[in-house]
C-alpha positions, 0 to 999 in steps of 0.5 A: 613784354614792352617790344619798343625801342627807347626811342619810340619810349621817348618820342610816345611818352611826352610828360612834364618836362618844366623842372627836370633835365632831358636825361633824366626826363628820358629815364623817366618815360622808360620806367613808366612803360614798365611801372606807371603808377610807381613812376608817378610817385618817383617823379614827384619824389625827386622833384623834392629830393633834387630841389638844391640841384634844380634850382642852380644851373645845368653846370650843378649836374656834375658835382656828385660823388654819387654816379660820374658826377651826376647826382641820380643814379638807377638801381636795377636787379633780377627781380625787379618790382619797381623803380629803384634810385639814389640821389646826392641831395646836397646840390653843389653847394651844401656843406656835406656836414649838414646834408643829413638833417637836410635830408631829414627834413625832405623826407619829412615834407614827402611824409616818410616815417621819421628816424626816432631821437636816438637813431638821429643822435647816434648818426648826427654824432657819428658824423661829427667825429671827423670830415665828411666828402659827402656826408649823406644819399638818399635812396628811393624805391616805388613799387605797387607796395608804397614808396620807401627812402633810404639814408645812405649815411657816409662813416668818415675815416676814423669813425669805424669802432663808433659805427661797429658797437653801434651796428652790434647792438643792433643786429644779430651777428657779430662783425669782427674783422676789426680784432680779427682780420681776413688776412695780413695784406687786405684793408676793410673798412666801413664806408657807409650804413644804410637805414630804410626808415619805413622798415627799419632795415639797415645795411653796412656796406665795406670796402676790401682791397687785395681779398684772394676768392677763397677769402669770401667764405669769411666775410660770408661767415657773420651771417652763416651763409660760408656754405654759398661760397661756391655759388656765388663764386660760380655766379660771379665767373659766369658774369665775368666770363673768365677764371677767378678762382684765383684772383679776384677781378678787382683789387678793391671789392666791397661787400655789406650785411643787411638785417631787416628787424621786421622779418629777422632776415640777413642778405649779404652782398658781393659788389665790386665796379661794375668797369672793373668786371667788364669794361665800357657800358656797351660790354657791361650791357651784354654781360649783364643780359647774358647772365639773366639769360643763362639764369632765366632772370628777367630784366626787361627794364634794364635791357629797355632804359640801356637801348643807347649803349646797344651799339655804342662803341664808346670805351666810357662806363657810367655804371657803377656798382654791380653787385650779387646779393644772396639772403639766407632763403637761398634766393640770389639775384644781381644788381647795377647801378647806372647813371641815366644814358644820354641817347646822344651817345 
């Protein structure tokens, strides 16, 4: 295990710094003690994916609906193989209507398998129907497997039904919230589809708001996981560090199916804010670590790219997303977004 400090990752690792900013440079250094080979290959991929934001000023890295603004944001989890993002590829100035065929051609030039004319015809026509905010991510893995690129593709309001029948002839499980709702209070609505064009996975992310706990048994029901309810509302609490039995820690959750076709393979996941759970990035770090040390899980990665909110007293939290994600293997782990920290903190 890596024992240094970010600081001493950052001071001993000086790499090429010509195209990418002093955040995202210290990122970088500290993903490359944990996977070297892998951060070679994420460098050289976000050079591509980020050109549109490279080529304006440092102003333009604070456009992104993605993470506080910024337009990258890491992924970390419980059993980590490598380096994981997404990134807002549009730059502050492209329309979001024509970022999915820009997306497409970048993922061409990095040489990632191509979405066949009828997957591209479907996601063009879906986003068509109505405004878009963002209009498409596109997310990156690296590990000592390859590399791999996921589009997360934005359904506009409107858009539900198309995207439903679209996703039920494509996976195993029906969705039918739409004709049978959770409950007469809370809200569902499809906010994004993920498609990993080397695998051909694809993952449906919801939005909820007003869900009570005993709730979660329904949405976990698509995929005949409703009898891990317990766990994961046990392993949610333990993250939390209080009762949620009866009300949920936030008003607005989200949840997603992913089905990956090569293994037949369902995964859902829990997610909520990770601000909404536990407050400023300081609180967020030590819950999260605490969890994995209860666990036995081992996020060494995350503890070592976190090291500048250790004592930070600062209230702000430029995490995003933490979520629980359970597989029908009944494997479990957890996950956090974050924007790179700035060691000025």
């Amino acid at each position: 295990m890596f024992q240094g400090s970010y600081e001493q990752v950052t001071d001993e690792v000086v790499l090429d710094s010509e195209y990418l900013p002093a955040t995202l440079e210290q990122a970088l250094n500290v993903s490359r003690v944990f996977f070297p080979t892998a951060e070679i290959r994420a460098r050289a991929s976000l050079k591509v994916l980020l050109q549109k934001s490279l080529s304006a000023n440092a102003q333009a890295w604070d456009f992104s609906y993605l993470a506080k603004g910024y337009p990258v944001e890491f992924t970390f989890n419980a059993h980590q193989s490598g380096i994981q993002y997404t990134t807002d590829i549009a730059g502050p100035q492209m329309s979001p209507n024509n970022v999915l065929a820009y997306a497409l051609e970048l993922l061409s030039e990095l040489g990632n398998d191509k979405l066949d004319e009828q997957q591209r015809f479907f996601f063009e026509t879906l986003q068509q129907s109505s405004q878009l905010s963002y209009g498409c991510w596109v997310g990156g893995r690296h590990n000592l497997k390859g590399d791999e690129y996921k589009l997360y593709l934005e359904v506009p309001e409107g858009a539900d039904a198309m995207a439903i029948e679209w996703l039920r002839t494509c996976t195993p499980f029906k969705i039918d919230f739409y004709d049978h709702p959770i409950n007469k209070h809370g809200q569902i609505k499809l906010e994004i589809i993920g498609y990993s064009l080397k695998s051909q996975t694809i993952e449906c992310y919801f939005s909820i708001t007003d869900m009570a706990p005993w709730e979660i048994g329904r949405i976990l029901k698509p995929i005949q996981l409703e009898n891990r309810r317990e766990y994961l509302i046990d392993l949610l609490q333990m993250a939390y560090c209080g009762v949620i039995y009866r009300e949920l820690p936030s008003a607005e959750m989200g949840f997603s199916y992913a089905f990956s076709p090569s293994t037949n393979e369902s995964v859902f996941s829990l997610y909520t804010f990770a601000s909404s759970m536990f407050g400023g990035d300081r609180r967020v770090r030590d819950a999260i670590l605490s969890l994995c040390r209860h666990q036995g899980w081992n996020m060494d990665y995350y503890e070592h790219f976190t090291r500048p909110f250790a004592e930070s007293q600062n209230t702000i939290c430029t995490h995003g997303i933490f979520g629980i994600a359970l597989d029908q293997k009944e494997n479990s782990t957890i996950y956090i977004g974050l924007k790179p920290p700035d060691c000025g903190l």
